[in-house]
C-alpha positions as CSV (number, residue, x, y, z in Angstrom):
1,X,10.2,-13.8,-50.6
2,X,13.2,-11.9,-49.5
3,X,16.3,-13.6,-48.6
4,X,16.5,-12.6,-45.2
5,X,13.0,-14.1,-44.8
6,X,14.1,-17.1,-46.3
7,X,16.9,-17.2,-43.7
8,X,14.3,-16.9,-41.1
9,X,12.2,-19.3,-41.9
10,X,14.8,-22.2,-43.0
11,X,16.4,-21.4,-39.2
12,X,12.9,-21.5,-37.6
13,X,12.0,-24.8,-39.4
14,X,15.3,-26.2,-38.6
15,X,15.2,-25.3,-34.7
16,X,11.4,-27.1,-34.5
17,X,12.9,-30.1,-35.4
18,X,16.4,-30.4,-34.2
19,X,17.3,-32.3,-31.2
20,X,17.7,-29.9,-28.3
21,X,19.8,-31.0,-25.1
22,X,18.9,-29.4,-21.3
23,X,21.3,-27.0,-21.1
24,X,20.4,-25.5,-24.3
25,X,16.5,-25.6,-23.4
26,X,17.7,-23.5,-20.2
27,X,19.8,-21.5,-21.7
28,X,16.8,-20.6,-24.3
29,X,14.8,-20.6,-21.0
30,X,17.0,-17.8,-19.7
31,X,16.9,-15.8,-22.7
32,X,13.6,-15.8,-22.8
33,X,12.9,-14.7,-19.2
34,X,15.6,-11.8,-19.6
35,X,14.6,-10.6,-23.1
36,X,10.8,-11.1,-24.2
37,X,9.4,-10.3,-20.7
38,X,11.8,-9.1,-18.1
39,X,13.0,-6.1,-20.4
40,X,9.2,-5.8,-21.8
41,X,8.5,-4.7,-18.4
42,X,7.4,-7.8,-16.4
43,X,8.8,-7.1,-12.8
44,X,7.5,-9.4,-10.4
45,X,10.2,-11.8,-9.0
46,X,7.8,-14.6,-8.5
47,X,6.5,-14.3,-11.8
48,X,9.7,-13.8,-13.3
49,X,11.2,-17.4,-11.3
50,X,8.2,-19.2,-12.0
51,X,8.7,-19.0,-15.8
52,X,12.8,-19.8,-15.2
53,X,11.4,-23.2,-13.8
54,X,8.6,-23.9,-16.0
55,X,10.3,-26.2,-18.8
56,X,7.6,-24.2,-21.8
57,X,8.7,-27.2,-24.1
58,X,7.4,-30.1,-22.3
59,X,3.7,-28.3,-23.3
60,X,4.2,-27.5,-26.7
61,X,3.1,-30.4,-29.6
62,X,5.2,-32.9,-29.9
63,X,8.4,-31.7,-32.7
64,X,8.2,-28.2,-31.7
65,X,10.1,-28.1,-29.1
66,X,13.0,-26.4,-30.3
67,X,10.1,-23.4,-30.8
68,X,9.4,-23.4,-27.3
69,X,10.7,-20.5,-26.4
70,X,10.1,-17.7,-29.2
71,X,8.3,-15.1,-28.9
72,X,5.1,-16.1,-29.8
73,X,1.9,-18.6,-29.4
74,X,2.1,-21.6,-30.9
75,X,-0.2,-24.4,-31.9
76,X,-1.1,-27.2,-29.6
77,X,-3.9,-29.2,-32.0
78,X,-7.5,-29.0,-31.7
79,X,-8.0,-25.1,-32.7
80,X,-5.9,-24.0,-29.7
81,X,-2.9,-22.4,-28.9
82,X,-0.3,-22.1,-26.1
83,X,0.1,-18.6,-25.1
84,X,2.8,-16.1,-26.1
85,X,5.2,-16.3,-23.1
86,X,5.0,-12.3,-22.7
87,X,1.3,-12.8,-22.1
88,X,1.7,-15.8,-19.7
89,X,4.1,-13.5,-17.5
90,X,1.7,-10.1,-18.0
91,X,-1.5,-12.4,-17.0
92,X,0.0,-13.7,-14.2
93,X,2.1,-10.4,-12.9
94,X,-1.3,-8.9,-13.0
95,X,-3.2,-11.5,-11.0
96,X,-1.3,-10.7,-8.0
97,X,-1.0,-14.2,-6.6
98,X,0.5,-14.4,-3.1
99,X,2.0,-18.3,-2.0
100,X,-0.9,-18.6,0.2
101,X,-3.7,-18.1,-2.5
102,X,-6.4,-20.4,-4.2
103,X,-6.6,-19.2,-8.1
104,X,-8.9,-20.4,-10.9
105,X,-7.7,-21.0,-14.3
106,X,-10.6,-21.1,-16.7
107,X,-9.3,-22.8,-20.2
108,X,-6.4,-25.5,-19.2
109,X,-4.9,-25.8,-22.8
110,X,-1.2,-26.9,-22.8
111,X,-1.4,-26.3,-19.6
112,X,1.9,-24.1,-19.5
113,X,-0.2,-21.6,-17.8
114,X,-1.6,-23.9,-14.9
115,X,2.3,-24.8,-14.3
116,X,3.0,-21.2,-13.7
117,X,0.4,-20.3,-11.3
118,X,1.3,-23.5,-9.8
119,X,4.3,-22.3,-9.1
120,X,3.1,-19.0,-7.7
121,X,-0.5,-20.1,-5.5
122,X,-0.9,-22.9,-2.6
123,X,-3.5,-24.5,-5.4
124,X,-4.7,-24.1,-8.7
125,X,-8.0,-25.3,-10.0
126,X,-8.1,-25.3,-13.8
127,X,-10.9,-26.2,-16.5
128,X,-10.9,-27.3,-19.7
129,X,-13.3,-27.7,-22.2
130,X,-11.8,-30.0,-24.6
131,X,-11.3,-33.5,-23.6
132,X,-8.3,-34.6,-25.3
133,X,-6.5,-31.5,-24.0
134,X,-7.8,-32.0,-20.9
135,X,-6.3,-35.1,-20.5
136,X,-3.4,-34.1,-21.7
137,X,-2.7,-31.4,-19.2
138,X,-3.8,-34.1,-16.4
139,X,-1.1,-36.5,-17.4
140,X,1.6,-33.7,-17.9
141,X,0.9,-32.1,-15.0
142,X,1.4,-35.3,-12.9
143,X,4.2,-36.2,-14.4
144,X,5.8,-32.2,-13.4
145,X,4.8,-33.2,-10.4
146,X,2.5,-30.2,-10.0
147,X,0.1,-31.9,-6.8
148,X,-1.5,-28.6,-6.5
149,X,-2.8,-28.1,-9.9
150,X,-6.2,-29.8,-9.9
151,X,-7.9,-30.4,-13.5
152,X,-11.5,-31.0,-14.3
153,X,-13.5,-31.3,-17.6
154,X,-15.9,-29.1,-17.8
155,X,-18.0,-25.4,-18.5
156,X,-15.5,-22.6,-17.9
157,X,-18.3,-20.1,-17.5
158,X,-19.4,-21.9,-14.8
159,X,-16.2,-21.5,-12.9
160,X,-15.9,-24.4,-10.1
161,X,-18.0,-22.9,-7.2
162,X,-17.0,-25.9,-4.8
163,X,-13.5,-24.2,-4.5
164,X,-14.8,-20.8,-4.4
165,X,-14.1,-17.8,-3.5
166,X,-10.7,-17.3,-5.2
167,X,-8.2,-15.3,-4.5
168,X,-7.5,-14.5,-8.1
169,X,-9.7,-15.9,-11.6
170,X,-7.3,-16.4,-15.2
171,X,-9.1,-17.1,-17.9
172,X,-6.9,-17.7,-21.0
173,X,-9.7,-17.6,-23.8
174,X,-12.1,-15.1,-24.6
175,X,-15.5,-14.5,-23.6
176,X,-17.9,-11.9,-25.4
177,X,-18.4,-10.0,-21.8
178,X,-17.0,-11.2,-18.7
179,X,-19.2,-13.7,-16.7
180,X,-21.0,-13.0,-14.1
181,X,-20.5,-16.2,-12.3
182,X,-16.6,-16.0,-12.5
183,X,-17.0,-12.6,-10.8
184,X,-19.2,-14.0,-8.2
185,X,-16.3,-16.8,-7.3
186,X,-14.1,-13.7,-6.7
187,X,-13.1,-13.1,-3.2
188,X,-13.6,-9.5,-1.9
189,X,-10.2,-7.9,-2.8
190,X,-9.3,-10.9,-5.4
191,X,-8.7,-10.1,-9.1
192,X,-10.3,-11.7,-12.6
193,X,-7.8,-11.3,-15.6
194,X,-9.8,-12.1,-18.8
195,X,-9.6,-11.3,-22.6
196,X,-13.2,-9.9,-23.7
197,X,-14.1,-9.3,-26.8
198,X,-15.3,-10.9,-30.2
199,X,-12.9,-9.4,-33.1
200,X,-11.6,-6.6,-30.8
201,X,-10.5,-8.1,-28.0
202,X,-9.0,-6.3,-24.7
203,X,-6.8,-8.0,-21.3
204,X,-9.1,-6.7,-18.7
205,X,-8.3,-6.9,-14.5
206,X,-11.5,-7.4,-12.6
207,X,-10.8,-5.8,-8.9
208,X,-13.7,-7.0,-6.2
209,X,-13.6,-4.2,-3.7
210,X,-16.4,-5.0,-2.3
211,X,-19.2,-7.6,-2.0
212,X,-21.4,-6.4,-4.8
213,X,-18.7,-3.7,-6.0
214,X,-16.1,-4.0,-8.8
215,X,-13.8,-2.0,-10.6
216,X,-12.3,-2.3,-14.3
217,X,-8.9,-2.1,-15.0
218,X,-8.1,-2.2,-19.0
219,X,-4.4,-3.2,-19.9
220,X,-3.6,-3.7,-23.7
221,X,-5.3,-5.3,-26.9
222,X,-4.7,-9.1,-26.8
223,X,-5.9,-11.7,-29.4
224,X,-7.2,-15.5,-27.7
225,X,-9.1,-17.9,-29.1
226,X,-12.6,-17.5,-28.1
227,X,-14.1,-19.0,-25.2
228,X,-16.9,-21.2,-25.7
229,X,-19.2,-23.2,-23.4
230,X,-19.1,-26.6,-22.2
231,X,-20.8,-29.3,-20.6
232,X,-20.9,-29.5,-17.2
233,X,-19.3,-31.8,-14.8
């Protein structure tokens, strides 16, 4: 291993672990706002404010907080990770999400990404598959004081038709082909931001322009865990 590696990775190891006070953790916060996604092109305001307020390392596993905020996904137990904050920002600036809408989360995880739209939508209804995550998120999410984030346990290929249409569908694992019944929860001029693929996987936006028309929009390679089925609630 080179030196500089070794550097690295001593610092890294070192940060996970070290006590980290709140003005650092905003300071990091910041930095992370200004360098991994504002200057990678994330513009939206709302998006860019929501992840300024988000605290990313109440959601990470418990000793990594001083991890939190590089630029990267991290593990959150259970086979799962919490999202590259880059992604989080480019999933959400490409939703569109206006203060007044209703959005779907399909795959609650950490629940970092919930906490975001949360910030952005008038309510958030997000599905998990696994239930100790799932309860996690529940707890946290109280605790935030996120009221409009609404978690259920459950099959996220069955979306949560009770609260349909949407104004706008994230899923944050990845299907083999998008599903038909997320689509169908879409309101007419809403948007479905997906990973598809197995191996090969692509960020896709899913514009309803019509009742029975929609159009494809492909963004960039991505790399989730896959999405799997559940049972329902």
């Amino acid at each position: 291993m080179k030196l500089a590696h070794l550097v690295v990775l001593v610092v890294a190891m070192g940060c996970a672990s070290a006590p980290t006070s709140p003005e650092t953790l905003a300071m990091h916060r910041e930095a992370m706002v200004r360098t991994q996604i504002e200057a990678r092109g994330v513009k939206d305001p709302r998006v860019l404010d929501a992840l300024r307020r988000v605290p990313r390392e109440r959601f990470v596993a418990a000793g990594a907080e001083g991890l939190a905020y590089q630029d990267s996904p991290l593990a959150i137990g259970h086979g799962q990770t919490i999202s590259q904050p880059y992604i989080v920002a480019v999933m959400s600036e490409a939703a569109r999400i206006a203060p007044e809408h209703v959005v779907l989360e399909i795959g609650t995880g950490s629940a970092y990404q919930a906490a975001v739209l949360g910030e952005l939508a008038r309510e958030v209804y997000t599905i998990e598959v696994i239930p100790a995550l799932a309860t996690r998120a529940e707890t946290l999410l109280r605790e935030l004081g996120y009221a409009n984030v609404h978690t259920r346990l459950g099959d996220g290929y069955a979306g949560w038709p009770e609260h349909a249409p949407f104004d706008a569908i994230v899923v944050t694992a990845a299907p083999p082909t998008v599903p038909e019944a997320l689509k169908q929860q879409l309101k007419v001029g809403g948007r479905l931001v997906v990973p598809v693929g197995v191996g090969d996987q692509e960020l896709l936006v899913i514009h309803r322009t019509a009742e029975d028309t929609f159009r494809e929009e492909r963004l960039m390679p991505v790399r989730f865990v896959p999405m799997v089925p559940g049972r329902q609630p």
